[in-house]
Structures are given as structure tokens and as C-alpha cells.
C-alpha positions in Angstrom: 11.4 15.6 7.6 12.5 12.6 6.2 12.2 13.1 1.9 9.7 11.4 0.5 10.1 9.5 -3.2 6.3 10.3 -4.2 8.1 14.0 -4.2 8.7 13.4 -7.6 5.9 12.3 -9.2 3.3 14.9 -7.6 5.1 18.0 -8.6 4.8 15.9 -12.1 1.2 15.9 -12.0 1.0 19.6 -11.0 2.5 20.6 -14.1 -0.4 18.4 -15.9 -3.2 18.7 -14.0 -5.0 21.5 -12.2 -5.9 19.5 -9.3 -3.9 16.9 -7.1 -5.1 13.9 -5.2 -2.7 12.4 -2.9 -4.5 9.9 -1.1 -3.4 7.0 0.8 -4.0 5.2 4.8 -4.6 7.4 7.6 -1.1 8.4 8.9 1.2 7.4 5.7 2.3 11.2 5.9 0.3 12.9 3.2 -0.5 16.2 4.7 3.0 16.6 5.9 4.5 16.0 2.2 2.1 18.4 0.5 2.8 20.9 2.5 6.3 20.6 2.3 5.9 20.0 -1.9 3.7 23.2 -1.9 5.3 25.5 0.5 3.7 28.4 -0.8 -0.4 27.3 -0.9 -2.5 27.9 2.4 -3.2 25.3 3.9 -7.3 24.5 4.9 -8.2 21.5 6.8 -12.1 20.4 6.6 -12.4 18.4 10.0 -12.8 22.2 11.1 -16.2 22.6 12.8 -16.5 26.3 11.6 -14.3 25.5 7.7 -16.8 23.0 7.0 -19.6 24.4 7.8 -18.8 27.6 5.4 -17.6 24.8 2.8 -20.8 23.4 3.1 -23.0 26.1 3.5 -21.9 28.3 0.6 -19.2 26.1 -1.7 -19.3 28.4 -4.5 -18.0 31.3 -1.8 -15.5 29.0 -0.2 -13.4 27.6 -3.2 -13.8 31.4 -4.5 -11.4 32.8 -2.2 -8.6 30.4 -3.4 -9.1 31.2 -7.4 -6.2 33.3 -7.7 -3.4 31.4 -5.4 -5.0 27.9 -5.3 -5.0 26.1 -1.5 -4.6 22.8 -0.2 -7.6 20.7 1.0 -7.0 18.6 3.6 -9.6 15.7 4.5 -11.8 17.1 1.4 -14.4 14.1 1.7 -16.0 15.3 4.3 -17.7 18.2 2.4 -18.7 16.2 -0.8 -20.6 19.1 -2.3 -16.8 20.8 -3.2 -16.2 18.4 -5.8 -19.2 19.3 -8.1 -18.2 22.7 -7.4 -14.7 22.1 -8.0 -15.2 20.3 -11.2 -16.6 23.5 -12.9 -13.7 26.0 -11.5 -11.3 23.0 -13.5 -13.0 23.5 -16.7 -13.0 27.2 -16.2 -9.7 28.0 -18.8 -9.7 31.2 -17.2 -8.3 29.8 -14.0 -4.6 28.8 -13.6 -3.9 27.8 -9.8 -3.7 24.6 -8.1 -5.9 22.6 -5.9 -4.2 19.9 -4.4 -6.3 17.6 -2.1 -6.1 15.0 0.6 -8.0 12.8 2.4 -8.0 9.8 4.2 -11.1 8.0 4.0 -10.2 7.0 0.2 -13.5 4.7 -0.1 -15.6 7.8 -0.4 -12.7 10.0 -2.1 -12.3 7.9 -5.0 -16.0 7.3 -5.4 -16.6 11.5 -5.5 -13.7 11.9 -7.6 -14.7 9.0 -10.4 -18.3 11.2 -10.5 -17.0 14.6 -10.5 -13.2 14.8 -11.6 -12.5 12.0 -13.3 -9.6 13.1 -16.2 -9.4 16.3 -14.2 -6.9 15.5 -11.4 -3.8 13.7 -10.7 -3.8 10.8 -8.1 -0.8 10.0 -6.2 -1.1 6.7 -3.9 1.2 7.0 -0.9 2.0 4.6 1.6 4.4 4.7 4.8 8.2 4.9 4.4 10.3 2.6 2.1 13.2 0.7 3.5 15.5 3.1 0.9 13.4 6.3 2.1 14.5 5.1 6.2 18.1 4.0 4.7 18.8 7.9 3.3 17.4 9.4 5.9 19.6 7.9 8.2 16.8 6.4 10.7 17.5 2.7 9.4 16.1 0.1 12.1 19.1 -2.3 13.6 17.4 -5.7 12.7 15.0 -7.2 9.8 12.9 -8.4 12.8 12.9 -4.7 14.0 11.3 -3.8 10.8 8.8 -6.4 10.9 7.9 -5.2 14.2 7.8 -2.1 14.1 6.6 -1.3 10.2 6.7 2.1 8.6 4.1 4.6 9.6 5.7 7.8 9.9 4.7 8.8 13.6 7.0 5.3 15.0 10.2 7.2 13.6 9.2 10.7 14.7 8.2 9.9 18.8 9.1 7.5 20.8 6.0 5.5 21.3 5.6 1.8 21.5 4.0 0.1 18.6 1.5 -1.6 20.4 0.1 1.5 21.2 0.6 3.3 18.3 -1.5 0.3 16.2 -3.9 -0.4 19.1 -4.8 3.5 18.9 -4.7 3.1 14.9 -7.3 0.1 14.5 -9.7 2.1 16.5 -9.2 5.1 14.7 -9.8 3.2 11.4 -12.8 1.6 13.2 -14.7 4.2 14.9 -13.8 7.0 12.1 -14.0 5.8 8.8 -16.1 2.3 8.5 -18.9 3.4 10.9 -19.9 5.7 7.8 -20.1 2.7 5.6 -23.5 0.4 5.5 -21.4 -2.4 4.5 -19.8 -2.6 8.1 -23.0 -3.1 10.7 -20.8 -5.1 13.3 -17.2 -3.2 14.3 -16.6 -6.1 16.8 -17.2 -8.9 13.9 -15.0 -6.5 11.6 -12.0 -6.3 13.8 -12.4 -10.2 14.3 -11.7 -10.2 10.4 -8.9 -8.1 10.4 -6.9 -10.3 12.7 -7.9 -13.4 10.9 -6.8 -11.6 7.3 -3.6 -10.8 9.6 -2.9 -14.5 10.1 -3.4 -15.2 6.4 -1.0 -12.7 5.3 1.4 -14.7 2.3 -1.6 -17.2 2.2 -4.0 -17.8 -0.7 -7.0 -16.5 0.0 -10.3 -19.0 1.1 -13.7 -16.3 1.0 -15.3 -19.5 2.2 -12.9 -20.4 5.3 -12.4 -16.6 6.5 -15.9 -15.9 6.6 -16.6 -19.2 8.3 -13.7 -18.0 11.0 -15.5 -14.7 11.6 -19.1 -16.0 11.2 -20.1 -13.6 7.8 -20.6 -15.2 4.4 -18.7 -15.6 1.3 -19.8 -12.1 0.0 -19.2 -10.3 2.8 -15.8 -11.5 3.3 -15.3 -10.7 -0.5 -16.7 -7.0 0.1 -14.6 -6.6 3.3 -11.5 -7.3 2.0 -12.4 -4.7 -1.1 -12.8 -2.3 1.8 -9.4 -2.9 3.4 -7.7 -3.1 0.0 -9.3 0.2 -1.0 -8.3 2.0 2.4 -4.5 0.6 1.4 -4.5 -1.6 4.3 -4.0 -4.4 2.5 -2.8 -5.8 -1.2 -4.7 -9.0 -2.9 -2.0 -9.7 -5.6 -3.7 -11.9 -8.5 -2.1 -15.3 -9.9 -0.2 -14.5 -13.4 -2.3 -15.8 -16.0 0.5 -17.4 -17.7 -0.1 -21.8 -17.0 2.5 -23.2 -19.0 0.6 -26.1 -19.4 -0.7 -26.4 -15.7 -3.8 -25.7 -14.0 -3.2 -22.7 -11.8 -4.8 -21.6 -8.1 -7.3 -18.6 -9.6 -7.8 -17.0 -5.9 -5.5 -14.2 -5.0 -2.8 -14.3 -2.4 -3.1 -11.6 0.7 -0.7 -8.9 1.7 -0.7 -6.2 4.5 0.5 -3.2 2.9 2.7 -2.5 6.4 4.2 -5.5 8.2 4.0 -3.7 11.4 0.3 -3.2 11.7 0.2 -7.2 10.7 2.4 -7.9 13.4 0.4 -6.3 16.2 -2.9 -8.0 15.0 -1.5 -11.6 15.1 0.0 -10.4 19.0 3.7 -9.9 18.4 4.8 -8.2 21.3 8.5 -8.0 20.2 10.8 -7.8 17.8 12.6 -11.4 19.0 9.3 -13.4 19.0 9.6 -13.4 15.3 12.7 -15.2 14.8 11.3 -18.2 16.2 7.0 -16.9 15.3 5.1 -19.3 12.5 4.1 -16.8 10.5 7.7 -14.8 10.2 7.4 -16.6 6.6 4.3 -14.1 5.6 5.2 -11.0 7.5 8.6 -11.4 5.5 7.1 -11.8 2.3 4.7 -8.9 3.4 7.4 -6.4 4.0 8.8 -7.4 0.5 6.0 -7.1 -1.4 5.1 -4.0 0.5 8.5 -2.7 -0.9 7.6 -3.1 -4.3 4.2 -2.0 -4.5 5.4 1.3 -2.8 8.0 1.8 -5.3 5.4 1.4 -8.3 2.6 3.9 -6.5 5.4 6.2 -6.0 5.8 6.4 -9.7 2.6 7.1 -10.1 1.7 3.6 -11.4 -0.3 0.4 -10.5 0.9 -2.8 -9.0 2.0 -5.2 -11.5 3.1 -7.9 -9.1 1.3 -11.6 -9.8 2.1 -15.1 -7.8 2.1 -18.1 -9.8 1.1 -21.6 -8.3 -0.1 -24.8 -10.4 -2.1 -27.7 -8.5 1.2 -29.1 -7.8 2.4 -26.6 -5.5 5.3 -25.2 -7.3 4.9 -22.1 -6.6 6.8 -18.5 -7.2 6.1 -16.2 -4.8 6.1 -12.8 -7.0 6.2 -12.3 -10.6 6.8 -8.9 -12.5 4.8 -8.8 -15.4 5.8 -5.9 -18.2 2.6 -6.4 -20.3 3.3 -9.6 -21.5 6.4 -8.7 -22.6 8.6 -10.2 -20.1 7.9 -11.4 -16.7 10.8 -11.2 -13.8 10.5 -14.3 -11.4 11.1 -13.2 -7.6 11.3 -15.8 -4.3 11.1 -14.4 -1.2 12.4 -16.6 1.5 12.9 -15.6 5.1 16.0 -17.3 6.4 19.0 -15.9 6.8 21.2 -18.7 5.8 21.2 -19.6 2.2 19.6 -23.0 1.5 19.9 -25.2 -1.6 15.6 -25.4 -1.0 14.9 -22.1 -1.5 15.5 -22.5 -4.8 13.4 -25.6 -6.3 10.6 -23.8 -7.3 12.4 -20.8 -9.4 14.4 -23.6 -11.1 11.5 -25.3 -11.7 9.5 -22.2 -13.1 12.2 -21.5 -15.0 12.7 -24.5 -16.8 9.0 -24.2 -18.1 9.4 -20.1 -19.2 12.8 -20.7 -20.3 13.7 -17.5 -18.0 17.5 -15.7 -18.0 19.0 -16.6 -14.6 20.3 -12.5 -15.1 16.8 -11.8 -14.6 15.7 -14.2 -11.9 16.2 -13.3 -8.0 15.9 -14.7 -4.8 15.3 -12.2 -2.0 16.4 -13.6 1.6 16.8 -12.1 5.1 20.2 -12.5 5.2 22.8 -9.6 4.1 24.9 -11.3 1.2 24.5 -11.1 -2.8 25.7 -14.5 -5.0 25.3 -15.0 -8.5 24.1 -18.3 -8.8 23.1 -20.8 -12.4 19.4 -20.3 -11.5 19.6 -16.6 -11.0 20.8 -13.8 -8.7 20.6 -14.2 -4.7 20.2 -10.6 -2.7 19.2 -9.0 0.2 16.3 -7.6 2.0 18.3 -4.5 2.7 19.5 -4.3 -0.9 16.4 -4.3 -2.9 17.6 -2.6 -5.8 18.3 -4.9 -8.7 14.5 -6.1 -8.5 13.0 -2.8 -8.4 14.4 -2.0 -11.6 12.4 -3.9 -13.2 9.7 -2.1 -11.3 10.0 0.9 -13.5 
């Protein structure tokens, strides 16, 4: 198994907190890590036919058998009754064991645990593997287009299976499984129409009016669809910094696959060398960066703090770090893996107005070299490290 850097943080929370959530998208490797984190718990998975059925038919009964040891709960949103249930056994101060639980339709997990558990439980976002979680493990890919390609769910580096198939055999599992429940979603078809054109706007500033018009649904339910993917952790809608510096700023948020490879196979990349010469190798670039820090913060237990900033002029940074309004690191992301007196315009620029440190301004390319340069510091996909400190 290759470690995980969530690890950390959830054996954290069990110390704190009675209960556990580690939720995340389907296949990001959550049941595998709990088990591993809690060698010692039985393990109980509720897609059972028979489990559930006892779950549902006599809760009370079912969560009573696992008061002395505690028990992992896999896929726990598809008995909703357990969490009223479960709420009362975590005020009971008699009871000291731990229920960790899982799940992967995290629309209707998050929405039972704000009624029933809020303050009571732990949550733990996990996404597929990091670029530093593949580096340690020894299972690095040989290219950044490789990467790109073939993204970071768990099953790509455990079985040798293509991933087309693996993302063709995903989308439909998202489909048919999880939004079918929703009312939200009438029209699969229309929906998977969306989540190619989202794919195409990856890096891009959102339009609610032009996406909807490209998949033939209004402003609204454009706006609600992409709260569906963003809750399911398919995507990331990163928010401009509220900081002008005396310039009217773009107010609509800038979109993000949260894996590069599943963005890849819904804009029809069928290798790893059609992206060296592909249009949008500019977003799925700046989606596997992003994607790299907003892992590293959810692995800490802790939400994005990751902004854009863009005035009406166009000078634009493509990620800023914001620590509360205390400071805010500046980070482009540029694709090319030849350095290029361009790439840096706009960070001078944004600098010039903040009055930024260059010690504390980056530029992140594709190529494989580090320079300290007047503006800031130059470094490499493959050596994120310097940024995400900041990340802390």
C-alpha cells in the first residue's frame, strides 16, 4: 500500500473525537486507508443486501454490537437512520470506542452529518495520490504529460488498466450510482454533456450563462450542477482574492478538476503525447497544480485557501495563498518547459502593486530546474515543496 499523508491527521481526530468521517470521490482510496489506520476495528460495509437491511430494520440493535470495540462503517449513507442513532451513542459518556465512517456519495453524507453529528465527528477530505505520495512510494510516472494523462486514482497504479477505461467505467459509475438519487439531476445524458464542457473550461473563469447555453440548462442549473460536482470533490471553483489594489477585479470563480486525468479523458485525450502539442495542456497543467495544493491543505485537515486574482485589464496571477489577511503568497503556473522572460509579466506586475518579497513569490513551470530570479523564485512541477510551505 502506498502511505497515505491524510494518515496523520485522522489518527489526530481519533484522539479528539469519538467518530471519524473520511469522505472524499469514489475510488480516492478511503476504505483501503482506514483499514489500514485502524487495523484492529471490524470492518462492516452497508452496500450489503443482508447488513443493511438489519442496519435498517433495528439500528438501535446494529450499532449495539460495536459499543465495546467500535467498527468501521463503510458507505454509511445508505442507511440514514444510523446517524440519529449514532448521535445519541456519542453523547452517551459512558461509551469510549470509535466509529469511524466512510462513504462516497458525500452530497447526502455531509447533509446527514450537519443534522445529526455536527461537533461530534472529525472529517477528513481525501483525494487520490499526491505527486510526493507517488514520489516516496517509488511508483513516480516517467513524464509530466504521463501525469496529466493518466491522473491519480489509486486503482491506475495498482493494475494495469488503461485509463480510458478506467474513467469511461468511472463517469458511469458516478452517473448511474450516485446522481440518479438526486432530483436536481432529471437528464444523465444533459449532465454528462456538462461535465465535458466544465472539462474544456478547466483554468478558465467561469461563464454560468455560456455553459448552460453549451448544454442547453439555465443559469441556475449550471450554478447548482457545478455545487454538485464540487461537493462530490470532482471539481474545485477557486474564488478571486478580494484584495483590488485599486482595480476592478473578475468576481466569477475560476474552474478546477480536482484530478487531471479524469479532465483529460472528458476533453478526448487518448495519450500521453497529444498533450504536448493539445490547446488546453495550459489548464490541465494548472489543474494538476492546484490539485497538488488543495490536497496538501485537506490532508491537514484544513480548507482550501487558494484565490486567483485578475483586474479588467487582464493581469492576472494564477494562484494566490492567502494566510487570513496576513500575507498572501503569489504563485504562476505556466506550462512550458523552457523558461520564458513572459511568464513573468504578470507576477512583476502584481507585485509592484502589493509590494511582495520576491523570497516569497514563485513561478511553477513544467520544466525540471530551480533559479532564483529579482521577481521571485522559479521551480518545478516535480519539486513542489517551497510553495506548499506556505500551505501549512
Amino acid at each position: 500500500m502506498i502511505p497515505r499523508s491524510a494518515r496523520k491527521k485522522i489518527l489526530e481526530f481519533a484522539e479528539g473525537f469519538l467518530a471519524v468521517a473520511v469522505i472524499g470521490p469514489r475510488q480516492s482510496g478511503k476504505t483501503t486507508l482506514v483499514k489500514d489506520v485502524f487495523p484492529g476495528l471490524p470492518y462492516v460495509l452497508l452496500e450489503d443486501p443482508d447488513t443493511r437491511r438489519f442496519a435498517e430494520e433495528d439500528p438501535r440493535a446494529f450499532l449495539g454490537q460495536f459499543l465495546k470495540d467500535g467498527v468501521i462503517l463503510d458507505e454509511i449513507q445508505n442507511v440514514p437512520e444510523l446517524f440519529s442513532y449514532l448521535q445519541g451513542v456519542l453523547d452517551n459518556k459512558e461509551i469510549n470506542s470509535r466509529f469511524i465512517l466512510t462513504g462516497s456519495q458525500n452530497f447526502l453524507m455531509m447533509e446527514k452529518i450537519s443534522q445529526s453529528l455536527a461537533g461530534r465527528v472529525g472529517i477528513v477530505k481525501l483525494l487520490p495520490f499526491s505527486l510526493d505520495e507517488l514520489y516516496h512510494s517509488g511508483s513516480p510516472c516517467e513524464s509530466l504529460e504521463e501525469y496529466i494523462y493518466r491522473g491519480f486514482y489509486p486503482r491506475l497504479y495498482q493494475y494495469p488498466i488503461r485509463p480510458s477505461d478506467y474513467y469511461a467505467s468511472y463517469v458511469q459509475t458516478y452517473l448511474e450510482r450516485d446522481l440518479r438519487q438526486l432530483k436536481q439531476v432529471q437528464s444523465l445524458s444533459t449532465f454528462h454533456t456538462f461535465l465535458r464542457m466544465c472539462a474544456f473550461r478547466v483554468g478558465q473563469i467561469v461563464n454560468f450563462t455560456s455553459l448552460g447555453n453549451d448544454c442547453g440548462i439555465t443559469y441556475k442549473t449550471a450554478q447548482d450542477w457545478l455545487s454538485l460536482l464540487q461537493t462530490s470533490f470532482l471539481i474545485h471553483l477557486m474564488p478571486v482574492h478580494h484584495k483590488n489594489y485599486n482595480k476592478r477585479l473578475i468576481r466569477m470563480p475560476k474552474l478546477y478538476f480536482t484530478d487531471p486525468g479524469l479532465a483529460s479523458y472528458l476533453i478526448g485525450i487518448q495519450n500521453p503525447q497529444e498533450i504536448l502539442t493539445h490547446p488546453m495542456k495550459g489548464g490541465l497543467f494548472e489543474t494538476l497544480i492546484i490539485s497538488e495544493f488543495y490536497k496538501y491543505r485537506l490532508n491537514q485537515g484544513l480548507e482550501s485557501n487558494l484565490y486567483f486574482w485578475r483586474d479588467k485589464t487582464g493581469h492576472e496571477i494564477d494562484c494566490i495563498i492567502d494566510h487570513g489577511g496576513l500575507y498572501e503568497i503569489p504563485v504562476e503556473i505556466k506550462a512550458g518547459k523552457t523558461i520564458s522572460e513572459d511568464f513573468f509579466t504578470n507576477i512583476k506586475y502584481w507585485n509592484s502593486l502589493s509590494g511582495q518579497s520576491p523570497d516569497r513569490s514563485f513561478l511553477v513551470y513544467g520544466g525540471d530546474q530551480e533559479q532564483s530570479r529579482s521577481f521571485g523564485r522559479v521551480i518545478s512541477f516535480s519539486h513542489l515543496q517551497p510553495v506548499l510551505e506556505y500551505l501549512r
